[in-house]
MARNUVEX-613147 format. One record per residue (C-alpha): residue number from 1; residue in three letters; x, y, z. Coordinates in steps of 0.001 Angstrom, whole numbers, padded with zeros to 6 digits. Layout:
<atoms>
+-----+---------+---------+---------+---------+
| num | residuo |      px |      py |      pz |
+-----+---------+---------+---------+---------+
| NUM |     Ala |       X |       Y |       Z |
...
+-----+---------+---------+---------+---------+
</atoms>
This chain:
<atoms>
+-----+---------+---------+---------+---------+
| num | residuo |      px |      py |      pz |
+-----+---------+---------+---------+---------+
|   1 |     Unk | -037676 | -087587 |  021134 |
|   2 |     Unk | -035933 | -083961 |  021183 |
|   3 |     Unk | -034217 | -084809 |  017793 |
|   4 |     Unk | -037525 | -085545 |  015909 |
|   5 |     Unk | -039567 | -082535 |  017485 |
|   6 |     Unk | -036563 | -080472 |  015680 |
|   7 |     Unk | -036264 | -082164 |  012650 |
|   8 |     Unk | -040299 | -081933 |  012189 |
|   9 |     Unk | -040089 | -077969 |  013407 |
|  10 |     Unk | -036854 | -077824 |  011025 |
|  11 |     Unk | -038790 | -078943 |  008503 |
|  12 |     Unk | -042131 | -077377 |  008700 |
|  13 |     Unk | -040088 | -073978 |  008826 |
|  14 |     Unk | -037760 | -074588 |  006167 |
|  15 |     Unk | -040806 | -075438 |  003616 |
|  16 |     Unk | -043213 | -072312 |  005366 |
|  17 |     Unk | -040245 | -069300 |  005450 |
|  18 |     Unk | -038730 | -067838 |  002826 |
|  19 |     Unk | -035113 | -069587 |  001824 |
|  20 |     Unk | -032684 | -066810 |  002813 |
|  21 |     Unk | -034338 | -066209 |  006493 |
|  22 |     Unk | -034528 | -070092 |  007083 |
|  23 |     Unk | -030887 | -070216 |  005872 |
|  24 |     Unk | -030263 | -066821 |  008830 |
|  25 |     Unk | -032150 | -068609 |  011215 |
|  26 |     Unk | -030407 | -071646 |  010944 |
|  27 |     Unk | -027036 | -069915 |  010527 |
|  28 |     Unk | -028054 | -068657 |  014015 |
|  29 |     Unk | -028847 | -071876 |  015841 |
|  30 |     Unk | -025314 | -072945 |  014911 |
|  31 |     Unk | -023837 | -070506 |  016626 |
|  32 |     Unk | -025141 | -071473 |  019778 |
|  33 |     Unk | -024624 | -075032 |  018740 |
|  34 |     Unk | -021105 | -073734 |  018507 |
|  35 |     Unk | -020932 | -071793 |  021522 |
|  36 |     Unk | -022389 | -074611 |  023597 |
|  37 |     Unk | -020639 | -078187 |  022415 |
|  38 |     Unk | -017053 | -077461 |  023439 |
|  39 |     Unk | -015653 | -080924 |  022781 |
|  40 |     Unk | -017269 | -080658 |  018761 |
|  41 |     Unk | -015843 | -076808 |  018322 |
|  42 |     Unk | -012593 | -078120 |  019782 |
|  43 |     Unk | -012078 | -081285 |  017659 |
|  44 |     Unk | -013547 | -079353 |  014230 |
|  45 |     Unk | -010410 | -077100 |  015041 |
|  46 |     Unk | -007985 | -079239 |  015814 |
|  47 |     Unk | -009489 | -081400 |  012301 |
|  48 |     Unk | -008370 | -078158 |  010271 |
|  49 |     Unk | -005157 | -077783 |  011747 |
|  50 |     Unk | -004542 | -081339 |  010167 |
|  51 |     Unk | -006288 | -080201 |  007199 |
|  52 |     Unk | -004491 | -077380 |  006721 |
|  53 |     Unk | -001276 | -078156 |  007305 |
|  54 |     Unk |  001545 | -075347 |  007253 |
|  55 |     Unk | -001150 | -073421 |  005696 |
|  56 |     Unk | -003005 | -073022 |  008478 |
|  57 |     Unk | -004120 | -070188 |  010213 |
|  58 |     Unk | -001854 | -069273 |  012957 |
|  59 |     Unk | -004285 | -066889 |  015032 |
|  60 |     Unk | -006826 | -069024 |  016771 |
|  61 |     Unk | -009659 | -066186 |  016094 |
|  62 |     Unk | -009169 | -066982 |  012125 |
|  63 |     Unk | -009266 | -071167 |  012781 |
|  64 |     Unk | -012143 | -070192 |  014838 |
|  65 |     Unk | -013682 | -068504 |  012002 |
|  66 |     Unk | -013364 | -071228 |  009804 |
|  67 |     Unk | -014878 | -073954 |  012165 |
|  68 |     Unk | -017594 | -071679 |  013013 |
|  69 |     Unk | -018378 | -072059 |  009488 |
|  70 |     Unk | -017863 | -075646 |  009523 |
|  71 |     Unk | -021591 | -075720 |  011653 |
|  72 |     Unk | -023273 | -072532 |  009864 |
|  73 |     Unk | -022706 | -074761 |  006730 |
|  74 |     Unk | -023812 | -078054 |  008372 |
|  75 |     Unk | -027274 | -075862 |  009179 |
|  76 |     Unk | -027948 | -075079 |  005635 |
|  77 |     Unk | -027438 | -078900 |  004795 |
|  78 |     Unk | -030280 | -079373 |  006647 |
|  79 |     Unk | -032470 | -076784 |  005575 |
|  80 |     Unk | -031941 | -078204 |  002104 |
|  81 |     Unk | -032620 | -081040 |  002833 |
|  82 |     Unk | -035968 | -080585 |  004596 |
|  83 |     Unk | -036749 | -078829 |  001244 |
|  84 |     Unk | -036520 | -081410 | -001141 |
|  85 |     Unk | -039852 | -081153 | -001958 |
|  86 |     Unk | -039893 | -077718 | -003075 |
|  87 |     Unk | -036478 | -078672 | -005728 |
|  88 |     Unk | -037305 | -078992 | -009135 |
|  89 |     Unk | -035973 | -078389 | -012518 |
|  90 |     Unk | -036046 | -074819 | -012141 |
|  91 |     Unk | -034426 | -074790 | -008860 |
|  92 |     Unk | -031613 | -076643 | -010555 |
|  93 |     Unk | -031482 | -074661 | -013487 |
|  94 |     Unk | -031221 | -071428 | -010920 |
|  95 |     Unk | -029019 | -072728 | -008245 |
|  96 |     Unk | -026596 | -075705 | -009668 |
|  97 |     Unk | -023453 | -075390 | -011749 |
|  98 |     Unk | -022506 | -078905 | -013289 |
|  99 |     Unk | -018894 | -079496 | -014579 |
| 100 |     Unk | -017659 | -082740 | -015968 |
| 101 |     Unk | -021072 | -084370 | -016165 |
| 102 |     Unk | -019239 | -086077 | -019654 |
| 103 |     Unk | -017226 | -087794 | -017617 |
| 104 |     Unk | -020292 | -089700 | -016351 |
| 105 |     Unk | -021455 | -090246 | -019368 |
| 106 |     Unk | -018039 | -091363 | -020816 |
| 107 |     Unk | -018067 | -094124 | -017696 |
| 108 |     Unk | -021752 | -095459 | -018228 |
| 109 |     Unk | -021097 | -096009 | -022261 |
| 110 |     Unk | -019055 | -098948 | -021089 |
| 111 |     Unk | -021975 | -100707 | -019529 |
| 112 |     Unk | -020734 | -101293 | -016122 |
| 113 |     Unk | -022194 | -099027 | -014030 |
| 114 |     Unk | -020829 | -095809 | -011984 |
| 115 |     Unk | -019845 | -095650 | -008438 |
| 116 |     Unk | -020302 | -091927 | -007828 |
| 117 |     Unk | -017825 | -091431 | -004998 |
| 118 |     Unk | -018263 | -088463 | -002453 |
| 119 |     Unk | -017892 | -087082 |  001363 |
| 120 |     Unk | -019695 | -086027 |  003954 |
| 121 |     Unk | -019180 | -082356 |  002422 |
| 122 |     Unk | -020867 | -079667 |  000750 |
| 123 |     Unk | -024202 | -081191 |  000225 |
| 124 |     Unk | -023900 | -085239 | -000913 |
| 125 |     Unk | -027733 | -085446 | -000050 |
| 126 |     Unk | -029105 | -082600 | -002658 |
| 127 |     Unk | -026577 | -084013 | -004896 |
| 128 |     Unk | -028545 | -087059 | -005218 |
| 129 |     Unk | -031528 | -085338 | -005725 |
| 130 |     Unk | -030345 | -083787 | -007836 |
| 131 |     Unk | -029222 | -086618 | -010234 |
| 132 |     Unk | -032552 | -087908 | -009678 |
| 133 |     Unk | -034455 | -085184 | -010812 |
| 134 |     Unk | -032098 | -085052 | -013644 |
| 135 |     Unk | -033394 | -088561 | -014798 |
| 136 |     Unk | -030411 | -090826 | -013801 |
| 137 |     Unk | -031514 | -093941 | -012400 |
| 138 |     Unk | -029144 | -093166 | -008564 |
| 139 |     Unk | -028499 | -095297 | -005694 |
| 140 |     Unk | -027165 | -094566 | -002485 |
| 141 |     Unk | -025504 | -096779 |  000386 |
| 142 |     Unk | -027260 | -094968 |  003539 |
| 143 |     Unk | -026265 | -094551 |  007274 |
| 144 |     Unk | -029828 | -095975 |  009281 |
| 145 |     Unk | -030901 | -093296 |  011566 |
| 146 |     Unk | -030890 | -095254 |  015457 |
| 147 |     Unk | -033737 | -093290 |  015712 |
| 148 |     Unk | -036457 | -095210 |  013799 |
| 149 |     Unk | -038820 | -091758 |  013278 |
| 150 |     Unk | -036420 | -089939 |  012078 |
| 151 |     Unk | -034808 | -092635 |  009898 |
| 152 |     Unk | -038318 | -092949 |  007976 |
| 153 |     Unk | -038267 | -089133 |  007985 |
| 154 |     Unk | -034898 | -089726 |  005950 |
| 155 |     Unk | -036062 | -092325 |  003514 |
| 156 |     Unk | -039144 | -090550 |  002788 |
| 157 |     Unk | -037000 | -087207 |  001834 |
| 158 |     Unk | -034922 | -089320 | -000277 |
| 159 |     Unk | -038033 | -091059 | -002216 |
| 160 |     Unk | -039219 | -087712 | -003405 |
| 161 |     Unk | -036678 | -088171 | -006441 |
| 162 |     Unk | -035243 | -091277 | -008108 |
| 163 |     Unk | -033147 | -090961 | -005567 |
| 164 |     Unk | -033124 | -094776 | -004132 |
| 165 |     Unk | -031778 | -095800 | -000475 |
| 166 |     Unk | -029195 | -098760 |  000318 |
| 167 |     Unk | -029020 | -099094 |  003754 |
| 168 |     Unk | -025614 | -099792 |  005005 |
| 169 |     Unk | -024954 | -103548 |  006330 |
| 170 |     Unk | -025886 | -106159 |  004294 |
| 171 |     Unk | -026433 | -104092 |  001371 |
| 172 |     Unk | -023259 | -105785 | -001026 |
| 173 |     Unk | -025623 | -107646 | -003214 |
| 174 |     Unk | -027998 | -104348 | -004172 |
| 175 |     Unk | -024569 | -103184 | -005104 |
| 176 |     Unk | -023944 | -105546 | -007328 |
| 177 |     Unk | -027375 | -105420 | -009106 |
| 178 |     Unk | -027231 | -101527 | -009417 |
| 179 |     Unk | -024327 | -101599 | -011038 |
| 180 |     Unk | -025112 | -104537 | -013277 |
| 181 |     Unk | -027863 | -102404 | -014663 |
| 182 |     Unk | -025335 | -100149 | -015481 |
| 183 |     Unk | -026936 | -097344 | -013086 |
| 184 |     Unk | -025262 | -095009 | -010987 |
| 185 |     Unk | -024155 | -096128 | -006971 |
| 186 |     Unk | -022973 | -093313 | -004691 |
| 187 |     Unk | -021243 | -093412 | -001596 |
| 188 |     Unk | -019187 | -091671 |  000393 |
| 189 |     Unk | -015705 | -092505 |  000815 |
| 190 |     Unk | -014193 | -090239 |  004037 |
| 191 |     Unk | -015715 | -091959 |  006337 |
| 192 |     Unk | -015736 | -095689 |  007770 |
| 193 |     Unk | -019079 | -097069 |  009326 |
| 194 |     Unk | -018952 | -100753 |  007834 |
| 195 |     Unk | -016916 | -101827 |  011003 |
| 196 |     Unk | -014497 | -103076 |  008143 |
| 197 |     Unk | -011992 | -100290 |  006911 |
| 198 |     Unk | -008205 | -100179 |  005639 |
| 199 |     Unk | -005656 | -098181 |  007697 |
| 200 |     Unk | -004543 | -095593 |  004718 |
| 201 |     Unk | -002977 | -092147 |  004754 |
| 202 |     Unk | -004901 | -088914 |  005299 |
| 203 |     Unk | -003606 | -085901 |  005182 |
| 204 |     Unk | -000549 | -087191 |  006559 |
| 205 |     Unk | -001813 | -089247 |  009261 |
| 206 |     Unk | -003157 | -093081 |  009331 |
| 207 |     Unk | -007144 | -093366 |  009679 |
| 208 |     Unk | -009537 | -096208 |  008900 |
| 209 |     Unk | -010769 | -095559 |  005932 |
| 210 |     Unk | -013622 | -097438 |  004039 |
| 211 |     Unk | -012661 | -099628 |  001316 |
| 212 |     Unk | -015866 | -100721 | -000022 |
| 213 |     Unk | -015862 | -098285 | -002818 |
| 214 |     Unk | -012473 | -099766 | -004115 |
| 215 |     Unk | -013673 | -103398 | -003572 |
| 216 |     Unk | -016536 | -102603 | -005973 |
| 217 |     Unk | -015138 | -100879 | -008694 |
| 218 |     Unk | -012425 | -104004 | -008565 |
| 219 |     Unk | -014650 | -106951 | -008579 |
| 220 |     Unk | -017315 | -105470 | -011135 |
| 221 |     Unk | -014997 | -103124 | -013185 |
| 222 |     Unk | -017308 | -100165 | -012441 |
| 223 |     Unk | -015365 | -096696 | -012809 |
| 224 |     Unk | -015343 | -094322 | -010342 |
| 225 |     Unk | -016098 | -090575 | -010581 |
| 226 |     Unk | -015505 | -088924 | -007760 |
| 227 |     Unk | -017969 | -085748 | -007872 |
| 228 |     Unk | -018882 | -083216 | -004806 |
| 229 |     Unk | -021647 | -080605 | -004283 |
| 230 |     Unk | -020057 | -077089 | -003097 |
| 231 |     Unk | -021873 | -074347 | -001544 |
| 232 |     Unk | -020913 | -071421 | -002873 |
| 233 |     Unk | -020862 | -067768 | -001243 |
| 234 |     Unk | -024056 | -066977 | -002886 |
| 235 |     Unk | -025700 | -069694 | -001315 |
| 236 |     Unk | -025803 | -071276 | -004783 |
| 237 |     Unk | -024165 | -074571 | -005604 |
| 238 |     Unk | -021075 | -076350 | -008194 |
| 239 |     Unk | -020756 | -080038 | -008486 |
| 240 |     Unk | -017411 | -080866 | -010055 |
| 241 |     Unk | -017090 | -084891 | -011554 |
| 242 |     Unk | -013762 | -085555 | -012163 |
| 243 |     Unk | -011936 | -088140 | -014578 |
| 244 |     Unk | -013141 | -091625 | -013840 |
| 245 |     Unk | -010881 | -093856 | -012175 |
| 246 |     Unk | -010641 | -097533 | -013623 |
| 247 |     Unk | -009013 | -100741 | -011896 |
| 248 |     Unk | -005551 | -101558 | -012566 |
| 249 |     Unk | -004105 | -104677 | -013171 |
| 250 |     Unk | -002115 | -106016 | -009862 |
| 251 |     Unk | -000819 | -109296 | -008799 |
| 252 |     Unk | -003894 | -109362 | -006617 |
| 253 |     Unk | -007516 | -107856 | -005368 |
| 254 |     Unk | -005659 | -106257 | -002205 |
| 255 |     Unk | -003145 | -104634 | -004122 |
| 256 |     Unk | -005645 | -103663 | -006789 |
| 257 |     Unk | -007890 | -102290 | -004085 |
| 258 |     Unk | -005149 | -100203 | -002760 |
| 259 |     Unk | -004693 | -098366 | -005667 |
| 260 |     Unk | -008029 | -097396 | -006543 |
| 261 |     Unk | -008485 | -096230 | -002551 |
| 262 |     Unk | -004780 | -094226 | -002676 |
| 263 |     Unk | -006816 | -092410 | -005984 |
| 264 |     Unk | -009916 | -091383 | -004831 |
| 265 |     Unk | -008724 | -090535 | -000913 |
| 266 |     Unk | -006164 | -087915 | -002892 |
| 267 |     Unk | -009393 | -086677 | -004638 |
| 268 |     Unk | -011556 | -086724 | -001173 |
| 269 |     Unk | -007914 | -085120 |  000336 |
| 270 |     Unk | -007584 | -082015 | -002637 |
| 271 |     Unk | -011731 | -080789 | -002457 |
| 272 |     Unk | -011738 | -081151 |  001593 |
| 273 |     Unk | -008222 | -079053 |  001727 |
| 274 |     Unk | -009900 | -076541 | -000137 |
| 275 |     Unk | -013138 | -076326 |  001568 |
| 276 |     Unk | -012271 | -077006 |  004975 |
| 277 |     Unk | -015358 | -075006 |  005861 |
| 278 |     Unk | -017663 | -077668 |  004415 |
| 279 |     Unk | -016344 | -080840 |  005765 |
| 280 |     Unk | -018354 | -081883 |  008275 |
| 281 |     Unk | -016846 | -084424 |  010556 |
| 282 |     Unk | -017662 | -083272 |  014347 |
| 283 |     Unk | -015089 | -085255 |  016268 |
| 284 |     Unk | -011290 | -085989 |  016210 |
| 285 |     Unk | -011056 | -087730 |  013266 |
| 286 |     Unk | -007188 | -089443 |  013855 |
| 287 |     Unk | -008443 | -089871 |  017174 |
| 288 |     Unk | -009259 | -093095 |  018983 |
| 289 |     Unk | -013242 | -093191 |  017906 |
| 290 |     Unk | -012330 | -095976 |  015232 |
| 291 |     Unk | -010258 | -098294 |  018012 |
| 292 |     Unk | -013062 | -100750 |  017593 |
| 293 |     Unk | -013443 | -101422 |  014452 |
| 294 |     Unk | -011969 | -104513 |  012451 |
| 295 |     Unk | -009247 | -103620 |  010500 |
| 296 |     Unk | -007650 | -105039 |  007395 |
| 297 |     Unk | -004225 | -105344 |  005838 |
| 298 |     Unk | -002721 | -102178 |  006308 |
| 299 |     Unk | -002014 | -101210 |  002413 |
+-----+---------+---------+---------+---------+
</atoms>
């Protein structure tokens, strides 16, 4: 009950106020969140030390910094979101930067469909709105909400663009049909909720990672563009598609699912590295959470 009373005051406020004080206020209320959830501001920072690597900061006040921004960012995901309605052509014309949107094109002329492959980063939602609004026919495999108010709250954010919704489960034969259209079919590819993932390298360290993405692009011969929406310090936004990647010949759909994953995780590996600050994964994500979960073949 808590979490829709603030997602309806989120909203009503993001569409009333003026964008840069919703963005303070929010920016604001992530602070505290910050202050107050030690076991999310400790795993965030511990997540960038990983991240990171030898690069990392060696002062705890500048990792600090850094996952501090982690939640300001998180914040202004969600005032965006709440004001989908208020995004149109102009807004995108004003606020987005696209680069490599060829590369999209290049994929589709082969009639196969695109699987638009992102993370939880940045903004994936307005992303999708974005492509929407632009006029490309998009689909999305979702998370559902538990919450079944705020999960219509979702969809009905998402159906103010062409912007269709895939819940995740037993969603494999939408898949199929989206990209037999030759339409586009994002998901996001940091993250394994399928209770089916591959152990695979990241960053250095095993996790479960989701392999859907690679099954499809095998079995249908759908590229993959792997494309993500930054914020950038004015608040405005870049999405950057890069080359598509195409399934290789292997002796079988395992190995040929490996090497599509071992591409697009090094993709998903190079934008989070570089915008640590905009990855937003609020537990320990080598940790123990995915102990549960049915695992594969290690590849």
């Amino acid at each position: 009950m808590i979490f829709q009373l603030l997602y309806r005051m989120g909203h009503y406020f993001s569409l009333k106020l003026p964008l840069k004080i919703t963005y303070r206020i929010a920016a604001f209320l992530a602070d505290i969140h910050y202050s107050l959830y030690t076991k999310e501001r400790r795993a965030v920072i511990e997540n960038i030390k990983i991240i990171l690597g030898p690069s990392a900061p060696r002062e705890s006040r500048e990792l600090k910094i850094i996952a501090k921004d982690v939640f300001r960012n998180f914040a202004k995901y969600l005032v965006d979101f709440f004001r989908f309605s208020k995004i149109d052509s102009e807004y995108i014309k004003k606020f987005v930067k696209l680069e490599g949107l060829s590369n999209i094109d290049e994929a589709l002329k082969r009639g196969k469909g695109v699987i638009i492959l992102s993370a939880h980063m940045g903004n994936w939602e307005l992303g999708g709105h974005v492509f929407g609004k632009l006029g490309y026919p998009i689909s999305a495999v979702v998370l559902t909400h538990q919450d079944e108010k705020i999960n219509e709250f979702f969809i009905n954010q998402r159906a103010l663009s062409n912007f269709r919704s895939i819940e995740i489960g037993p969603s494999l034969r939408s898949c199929y049909n989206v990209l037999k259209n030759n339409e586009l079919l994002a998901l996001l590819g940091d993250r394994n909720f399928s209770g089916k993932g591959v152990s695979m390298d990241f960053f250095g360290r095993r996790a479960i990672m989701p392999k859907g993405p690679a099954v499809l692009c095998v079995r249908t011969g759908a590229a993959i563009v792997c494309g993500f929406m930054i914020r950038q310090n004015d608040d405005t936004f870049k999405i950057v598609f890069e080359r598509p990647i195409y399934p290789e010949a292997a002796a079988d759909e395992e190995e040929s699912v490996g090497k599509v994953m071992r591409q697009y995780l090094s993709s998903v590996e190079r934008s989070v590295r570089q915008y640590p600050d905009q990855w937003y994964v609020f537990k320990y994500f080598w940790g123990n959470n995915d102990k549960n979960l049915r695992t594969d073949t290690i590849i």
